[in-house]
VOGU-3710 file (C-alpha; in Angstrom, 3 decimals, decimal comma):
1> xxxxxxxxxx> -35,123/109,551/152,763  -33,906/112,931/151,614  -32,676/110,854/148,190  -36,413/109,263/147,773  -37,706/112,375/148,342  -35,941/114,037/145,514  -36,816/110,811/143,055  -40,796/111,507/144,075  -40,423/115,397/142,933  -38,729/114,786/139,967
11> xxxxxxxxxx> -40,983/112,324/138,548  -43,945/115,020/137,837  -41,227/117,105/135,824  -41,666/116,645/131,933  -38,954/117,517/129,948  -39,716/118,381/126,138  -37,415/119,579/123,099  -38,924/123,440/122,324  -36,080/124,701/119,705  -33,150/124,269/118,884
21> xxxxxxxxxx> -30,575/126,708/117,036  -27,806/125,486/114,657  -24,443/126,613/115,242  -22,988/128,565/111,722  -21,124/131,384/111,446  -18,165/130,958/113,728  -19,471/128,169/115,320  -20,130/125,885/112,622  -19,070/122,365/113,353  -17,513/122,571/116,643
31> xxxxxxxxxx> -18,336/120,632/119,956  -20,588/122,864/122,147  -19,442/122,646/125,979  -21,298/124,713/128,058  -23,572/127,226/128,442  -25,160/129,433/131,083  -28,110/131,776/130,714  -28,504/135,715/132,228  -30,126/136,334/135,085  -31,480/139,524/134,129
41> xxxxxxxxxx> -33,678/140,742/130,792  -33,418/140,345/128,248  -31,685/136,748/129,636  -29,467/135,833/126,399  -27,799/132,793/126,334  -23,755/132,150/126,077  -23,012/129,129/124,612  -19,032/128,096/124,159  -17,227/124,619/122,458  -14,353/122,884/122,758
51> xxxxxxxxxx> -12,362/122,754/119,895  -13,132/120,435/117,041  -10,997/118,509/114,828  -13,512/118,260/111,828  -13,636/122,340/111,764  -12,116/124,439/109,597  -9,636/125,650/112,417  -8,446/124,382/115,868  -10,085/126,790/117,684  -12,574/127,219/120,573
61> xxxxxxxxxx> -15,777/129,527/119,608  -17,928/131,161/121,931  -21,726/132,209/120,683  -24,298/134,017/122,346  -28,214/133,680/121,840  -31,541/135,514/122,585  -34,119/134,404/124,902  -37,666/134,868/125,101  -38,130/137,157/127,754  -41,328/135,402/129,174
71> xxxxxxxxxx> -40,986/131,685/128,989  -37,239/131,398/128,399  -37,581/129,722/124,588  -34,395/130,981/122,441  -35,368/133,276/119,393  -32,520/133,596/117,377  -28,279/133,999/116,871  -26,806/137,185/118,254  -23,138/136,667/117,966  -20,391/134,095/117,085
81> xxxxxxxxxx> -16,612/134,760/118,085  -13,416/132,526/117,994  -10,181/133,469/119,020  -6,620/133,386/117,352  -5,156/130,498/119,808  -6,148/126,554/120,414  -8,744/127,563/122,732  -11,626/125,330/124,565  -13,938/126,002/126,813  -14,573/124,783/130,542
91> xxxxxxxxxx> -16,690/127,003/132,299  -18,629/130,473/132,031  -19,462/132,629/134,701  -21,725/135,997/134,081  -21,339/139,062/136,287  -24,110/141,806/136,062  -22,748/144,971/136,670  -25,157/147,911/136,345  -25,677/147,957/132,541  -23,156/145,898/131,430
101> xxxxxxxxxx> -22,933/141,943/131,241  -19,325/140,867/131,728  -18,809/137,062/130,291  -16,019/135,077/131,963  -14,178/132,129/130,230  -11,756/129,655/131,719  -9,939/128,743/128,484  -8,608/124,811/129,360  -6,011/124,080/126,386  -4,613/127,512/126,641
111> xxxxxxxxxx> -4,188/128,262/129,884  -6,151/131,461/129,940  -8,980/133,210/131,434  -11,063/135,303/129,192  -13,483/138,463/129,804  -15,800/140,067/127,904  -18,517/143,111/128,095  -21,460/142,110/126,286  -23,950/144,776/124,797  -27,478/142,871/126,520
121> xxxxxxxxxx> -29,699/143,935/123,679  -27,638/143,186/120,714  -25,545/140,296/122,589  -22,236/141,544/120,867  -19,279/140,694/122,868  -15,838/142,341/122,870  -12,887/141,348/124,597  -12,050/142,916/127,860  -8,768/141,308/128,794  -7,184/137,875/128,959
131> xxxxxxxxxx> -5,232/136,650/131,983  -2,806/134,080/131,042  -2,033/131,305/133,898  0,831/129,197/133,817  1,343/126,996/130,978  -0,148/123,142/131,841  -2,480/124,113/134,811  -5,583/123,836/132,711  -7,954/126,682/133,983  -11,550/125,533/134,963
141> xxxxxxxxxx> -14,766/126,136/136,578  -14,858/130,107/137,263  -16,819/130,889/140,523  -17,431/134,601/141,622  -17,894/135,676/145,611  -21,036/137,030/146,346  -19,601/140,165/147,330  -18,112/140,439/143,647  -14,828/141,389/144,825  -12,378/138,119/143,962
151> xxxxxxxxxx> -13,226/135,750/141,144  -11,304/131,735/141,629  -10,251/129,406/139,155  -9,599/126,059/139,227  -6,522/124,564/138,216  -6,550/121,198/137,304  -3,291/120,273/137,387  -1,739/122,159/139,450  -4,725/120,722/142,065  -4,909/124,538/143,247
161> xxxxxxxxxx> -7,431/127,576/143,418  -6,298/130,475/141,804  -7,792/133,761/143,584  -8,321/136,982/141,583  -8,850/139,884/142,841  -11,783/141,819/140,525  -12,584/145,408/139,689  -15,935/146,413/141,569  -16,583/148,853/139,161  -15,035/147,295/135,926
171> xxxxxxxxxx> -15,129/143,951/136,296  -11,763/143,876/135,663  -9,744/141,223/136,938  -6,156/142,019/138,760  -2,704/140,131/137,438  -1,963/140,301/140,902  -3,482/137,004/141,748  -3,041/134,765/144,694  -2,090/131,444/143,155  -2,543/128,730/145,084
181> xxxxxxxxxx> -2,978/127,478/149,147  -5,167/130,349/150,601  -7,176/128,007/152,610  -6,998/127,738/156,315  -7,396/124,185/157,147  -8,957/121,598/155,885  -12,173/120,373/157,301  -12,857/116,648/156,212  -11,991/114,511/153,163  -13,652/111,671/150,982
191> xxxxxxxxxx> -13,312/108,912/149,162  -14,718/109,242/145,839  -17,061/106,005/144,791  -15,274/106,531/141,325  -12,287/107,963/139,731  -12,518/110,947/141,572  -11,211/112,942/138,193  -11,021/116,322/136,566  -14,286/115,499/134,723  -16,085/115,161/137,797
201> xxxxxxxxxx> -17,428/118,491/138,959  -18,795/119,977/142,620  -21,453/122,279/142,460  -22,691/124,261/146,200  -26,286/124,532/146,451  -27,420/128,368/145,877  -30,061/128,240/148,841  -28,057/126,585/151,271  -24,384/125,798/152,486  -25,609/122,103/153,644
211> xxxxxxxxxx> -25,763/120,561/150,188  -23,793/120,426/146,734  -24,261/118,705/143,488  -21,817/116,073/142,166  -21,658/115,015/138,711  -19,890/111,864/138,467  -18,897/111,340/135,464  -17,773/107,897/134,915  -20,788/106,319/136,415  -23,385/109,171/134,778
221> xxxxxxxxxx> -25,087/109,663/137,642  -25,546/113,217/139,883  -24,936/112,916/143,493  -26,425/114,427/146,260  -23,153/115,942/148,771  -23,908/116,943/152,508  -22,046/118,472/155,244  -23,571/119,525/158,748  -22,245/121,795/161,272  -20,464/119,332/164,048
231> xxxxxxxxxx> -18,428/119,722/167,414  -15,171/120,620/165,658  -16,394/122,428/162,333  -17,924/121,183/159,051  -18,301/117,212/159,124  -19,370/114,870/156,113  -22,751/113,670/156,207  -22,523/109,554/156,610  -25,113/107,823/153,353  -25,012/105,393/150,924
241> xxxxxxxxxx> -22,697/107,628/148,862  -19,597/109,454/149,082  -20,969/112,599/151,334  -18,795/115,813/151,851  -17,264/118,257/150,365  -13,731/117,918/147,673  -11,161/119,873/149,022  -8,019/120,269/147,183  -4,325/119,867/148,025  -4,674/116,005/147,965
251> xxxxxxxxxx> -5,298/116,441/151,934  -6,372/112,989/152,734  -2,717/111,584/151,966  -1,112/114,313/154,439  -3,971/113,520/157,034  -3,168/109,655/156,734  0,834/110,090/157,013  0,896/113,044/159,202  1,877/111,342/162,029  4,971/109,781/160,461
261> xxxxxxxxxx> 6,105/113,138/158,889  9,685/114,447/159,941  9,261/117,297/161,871  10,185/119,884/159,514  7,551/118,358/157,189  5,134/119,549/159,759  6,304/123,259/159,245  3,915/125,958/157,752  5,044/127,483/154,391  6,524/130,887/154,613
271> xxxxxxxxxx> 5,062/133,959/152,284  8,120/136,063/151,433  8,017/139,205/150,214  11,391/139,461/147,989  12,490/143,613/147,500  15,199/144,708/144,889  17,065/147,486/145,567  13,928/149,386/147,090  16,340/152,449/147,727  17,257/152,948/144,250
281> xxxxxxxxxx> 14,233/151,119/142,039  11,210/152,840/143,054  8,884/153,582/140,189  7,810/150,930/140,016  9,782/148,677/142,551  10,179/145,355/141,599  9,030/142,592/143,990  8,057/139,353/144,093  6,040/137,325/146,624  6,596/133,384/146,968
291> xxxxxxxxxx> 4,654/130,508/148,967  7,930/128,739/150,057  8,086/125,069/151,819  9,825/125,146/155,083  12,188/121,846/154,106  14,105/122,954/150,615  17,593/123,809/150,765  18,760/127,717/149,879  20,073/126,200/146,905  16,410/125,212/145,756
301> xxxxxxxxxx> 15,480/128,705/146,665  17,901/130,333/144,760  16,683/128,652/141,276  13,058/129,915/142,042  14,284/133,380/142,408  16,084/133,070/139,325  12,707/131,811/137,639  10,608/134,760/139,352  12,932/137,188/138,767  14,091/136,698/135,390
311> xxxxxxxxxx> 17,687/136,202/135,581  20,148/134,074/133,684  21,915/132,030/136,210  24,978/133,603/135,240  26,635/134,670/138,459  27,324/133,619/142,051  25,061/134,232/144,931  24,550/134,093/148,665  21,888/134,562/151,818  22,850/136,527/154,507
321> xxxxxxxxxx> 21,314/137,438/157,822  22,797/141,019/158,631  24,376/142,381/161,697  21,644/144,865/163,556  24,235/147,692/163,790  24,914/147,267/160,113  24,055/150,044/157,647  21,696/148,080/155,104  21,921/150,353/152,319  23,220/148,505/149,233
331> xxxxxxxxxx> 26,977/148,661/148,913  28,074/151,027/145,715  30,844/148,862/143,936  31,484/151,585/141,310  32,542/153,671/144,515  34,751/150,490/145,848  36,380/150,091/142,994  37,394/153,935/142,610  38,460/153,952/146,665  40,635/150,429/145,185
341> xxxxxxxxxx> 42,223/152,137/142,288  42,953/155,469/144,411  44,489/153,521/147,012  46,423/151,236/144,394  45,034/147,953/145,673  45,287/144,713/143,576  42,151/143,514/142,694  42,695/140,222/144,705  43,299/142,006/147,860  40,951/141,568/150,776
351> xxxxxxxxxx> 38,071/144,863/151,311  39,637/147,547/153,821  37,343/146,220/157,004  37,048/150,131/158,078  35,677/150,738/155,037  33,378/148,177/153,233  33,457/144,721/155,377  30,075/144,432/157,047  29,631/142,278/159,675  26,865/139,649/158,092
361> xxxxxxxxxx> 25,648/137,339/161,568  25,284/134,269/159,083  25,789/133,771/155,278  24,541/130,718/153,027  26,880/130,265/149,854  26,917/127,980/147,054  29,484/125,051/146,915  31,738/125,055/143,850  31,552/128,355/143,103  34,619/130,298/142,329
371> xxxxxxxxxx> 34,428/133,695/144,515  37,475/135,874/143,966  38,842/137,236/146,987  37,546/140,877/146,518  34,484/139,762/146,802  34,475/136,900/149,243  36,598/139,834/151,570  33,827/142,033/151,647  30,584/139,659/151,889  32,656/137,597/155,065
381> xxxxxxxxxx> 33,152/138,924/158,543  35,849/136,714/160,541  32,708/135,920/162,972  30,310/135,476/160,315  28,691/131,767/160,436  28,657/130,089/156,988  26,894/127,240/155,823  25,993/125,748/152,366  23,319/126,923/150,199  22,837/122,824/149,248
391> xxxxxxxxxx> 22,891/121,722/152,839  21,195/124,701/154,828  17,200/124,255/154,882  15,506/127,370/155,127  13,552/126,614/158,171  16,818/126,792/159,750  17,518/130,202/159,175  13,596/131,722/159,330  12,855/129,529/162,600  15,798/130,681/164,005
401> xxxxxxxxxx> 14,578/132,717/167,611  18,480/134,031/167,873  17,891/136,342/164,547  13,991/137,325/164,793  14,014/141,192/163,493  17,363/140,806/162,076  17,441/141,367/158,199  17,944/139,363/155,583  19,412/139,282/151,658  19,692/137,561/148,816
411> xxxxxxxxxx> 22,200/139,217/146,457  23,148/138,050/143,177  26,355/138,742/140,787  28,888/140,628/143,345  29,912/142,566/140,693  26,512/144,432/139,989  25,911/143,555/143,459  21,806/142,975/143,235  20,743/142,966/146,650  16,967/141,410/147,295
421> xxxxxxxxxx> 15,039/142,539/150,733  13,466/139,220/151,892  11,069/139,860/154,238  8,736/136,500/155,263  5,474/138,387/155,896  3,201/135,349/156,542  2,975/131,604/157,040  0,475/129,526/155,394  -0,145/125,411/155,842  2,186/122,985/154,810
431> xxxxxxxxxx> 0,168/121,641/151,366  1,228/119,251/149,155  2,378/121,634/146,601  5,468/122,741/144,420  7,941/123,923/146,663  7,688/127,389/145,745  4,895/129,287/144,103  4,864/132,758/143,203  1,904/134,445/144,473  2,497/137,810/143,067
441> xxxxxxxxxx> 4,437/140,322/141,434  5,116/143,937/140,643  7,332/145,703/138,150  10,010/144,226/135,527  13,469/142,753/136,840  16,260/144,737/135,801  19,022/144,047/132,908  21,838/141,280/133,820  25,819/142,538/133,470  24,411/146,350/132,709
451> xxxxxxxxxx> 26,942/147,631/135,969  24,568/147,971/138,885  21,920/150,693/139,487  24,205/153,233/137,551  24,158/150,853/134,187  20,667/150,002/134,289  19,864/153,910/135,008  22,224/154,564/131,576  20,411/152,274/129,517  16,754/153,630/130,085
461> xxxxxxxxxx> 18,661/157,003/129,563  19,773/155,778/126,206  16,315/154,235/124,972  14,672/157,781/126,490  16,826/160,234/124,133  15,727/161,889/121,262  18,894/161,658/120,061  21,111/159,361/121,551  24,764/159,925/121,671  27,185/157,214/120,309
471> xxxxxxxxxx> 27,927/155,704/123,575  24,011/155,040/124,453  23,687/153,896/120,498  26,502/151,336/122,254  25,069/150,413/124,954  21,694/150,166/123,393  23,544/147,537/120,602  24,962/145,705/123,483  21,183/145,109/125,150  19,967/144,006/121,899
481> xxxxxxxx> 22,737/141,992/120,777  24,523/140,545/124,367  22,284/140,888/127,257  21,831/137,260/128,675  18,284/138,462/130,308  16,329/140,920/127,386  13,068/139,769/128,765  13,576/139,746/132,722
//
């Protein structure tokens, strides 16, 4: 009835061709997209393409256009703009914030999302900022909350939302986005009457939370979506069509199966907060937070740090679950290796247990990899538990009720002796999703091989001075000509 109902109102509308406005400029001979008009006077019009292969260049161009201020018609061009990458547009939101008109882009073939500040009366636009996503997730469809304070962005490939947090006053968005499974639970799923695809798009109804628009685009048709308010939450609406509303995370296949799932399938992802030496880098520290599957091995874990991080994959590792009564401050191996020389140890010998052995509760280490005895003396207690980073899942150490509160590492190269705070500071559901995802991140990772917090300290020295001194002239020639990490 609803449907019918619709049909009748519709057929009194007239639609009629008032104007239209040739691209040129910029703009000339490219594929226009999308476009979305401004809520507030004097309502100009942004207009942006995909990229077109007749063109004289590859790229996406964005345009923006006056309208009349009392019916609506368009007047004339304001602006043209294209930008320096393979760009193309797939989706615009607009912001109004106090005077200003801030234009977002989700930029599909680069992997970007755009922002400008537009000037309202003479519809120039200049670039705010551009936030790059990872390469292959083709951004789409910006939405803005209500309350103006996170922006989302769909990625297509990656199936995921990415959440931004935004700048009340600017309009700014943060690089310290939440990418990915922020949902609680999913409500209900559907089966699409068609592909289901990227090209098909959802659209929530601006007056009420009961309906949204589907276009479908291999059939051509728009689709009326509804949800009602049931027993147990928000439940489909049963019509002729596909009713409800597309969540993401391919949820219907983990609904289907769930039953059959192992029972560490089952588990909730961790968020872990991951801490470098927070005692020593402070300004800024460096951290990184990941969305981490229960089931993958600390091997698998290991490679993502690497990858979040920024290091080389050069040295040996391990995990380790620390005594309470130990003293977690990170070991000084410059001072080791002076106490070594003054007490006229051999390298090879074990660590002096009064004086450097800490008592680690458990310890996950990589098979294969060659440990000299220095080393494996001082990371190994005689009571300490060990297991094998390719073996040892990490629900197994995380779940474990024997070693709630107790701390945790990750260190990397015993040498420089990197030790990593892991703290799990959340749990989030079990999505079908990469196994890790890195959520956030603050400050740059620090140089590979430069000799611990001392080196590293030394080589900002050196690139500080005025006049550097032949041995920081050295050391800067061996960052710029050695280092296996320049760009951590």
């Amino acid at each position: 009835m609803q449907r019918q109902q619709l049909s009748q109102s519709t057929s009194t509308i007239n639609v009629e061709l008032v104007r239209s406005i040739p691209e040129t400029d910029k703009c000339f001979n490219k594929t226009s997209a999308f476009v979305k008009g401004s809520v507030v006077p004097p309502y100009n019009v942004i207009v942006a393409s995909w990229p077109s292969p007749d063109g004289p260049d590859p790229n996406g161009c964005r345009m923006s256009l006056a309208a009349g201020p009392e019916d609506g018609s368009l007047s004339k061009l304001l602006d043209t703009w294209s930008y320096s990458n393979a760009s193309a547009a797939h989706g615009i939101k607009i912001r109004e914030i106090g005077g200003s008109t801030l234009v977002y882009f989700t930029d599909l073939v680069a992997d970007a999302l755009w922002a400008h500040k537009m000037d309202r009366l003479t519809g120039r636009a200049v670039v705010m900022f551009r936030e790059q996503a990872e390469a292959g997730s083709h951004t789409r469809h910006p939405r803005i909350h209500p309350a103006g304070k996170y922006l989302y962005v769909l990625m297509e490939v990656a199936n995921a939302i990415t959440e931004y947090s935004v700048d009340e006053k600017t309009g700014w968005s943060s690089s310290r986005h939440r990418d990915g499974r922020f949902f609680q639970r999913t409500m209900f799923t559907i089966t699409m009457t068609t592909t289901g695809g990227g090209a098909d798009g959802i659209s929530p109804a601006d007056f009420s939370d009961e309906y949204a628009i589907l276009t479908d685009h291999p059939r051509g048709y728009v689709e009326m979506e509804g949800i009602k308010q049931g027993k147990h939450g928000l439940e489909s609406v049963t019509r002729d069509r596909a009713l409800g509303v597309i969540h993401l995370g391919r949820p219907s296949r983990l609904r289907d199966c769930w039953p059959n799932h192992k029972k560490e399938c089952r588990r909730p992802n961790y968020i872990i907060e991951f801490h470098l030496s927070p005692e020593d880098i402070k300004d800024p520290p460096v951290k990184r937070t990941l969305s981490c599957q229960a089931d993958p091995a600390f091997e698998d874990l290991h490679s993502a740090l690497q990858d979040a991080f920024g290091w080389a994959s050069t040295h040996s590792y391990d995990f380790a679950v620390l005594d309470p009564s130990y003293d977690a401050t990170a070991i000084d191996m410059f001072q080791m290796m002076e106490n070594r020389r003054a007490m006229s140890q051999p390298s090879g010998t074990n660590m002096n247990p009064a004086s450097a052995q800490r008592e680690n509760v458990m310890r996950v280490k990589p098979k294969g990899h060659h440990i000299d005895s220095m080393h494996e003396g001082q990371r190994r207690h005689p009571r300490t538990l060990q297991k094998w980073a390719d073996k040892f899942k990490m629900w197994q150490m995380f779940d474990n009720e024997e070693w709630k509160g107790f701390k945790t590492v990750y260190v990397y190269d015993f040498g420089d002796n990197w030790e990593h705070y892991v703290t799990v500071v959340g749990r989030e559901p079990p999505l079908e999703v990469e196994n890790f995802r890195c959520l956030s991140g603050e400050g740059y990772n620090v140089v590979e091989d430069v000799g611990s917090i001392r080196g590293w300290k030394r080589l900002k020295e050196a690139y500080a001075a005025a006049n550097p001194t032949k041995g920081q002239r050295e050391n800067m020639e061996w960052f710029e000509t050695e280092c296996s990490n320049k760009r951590p």
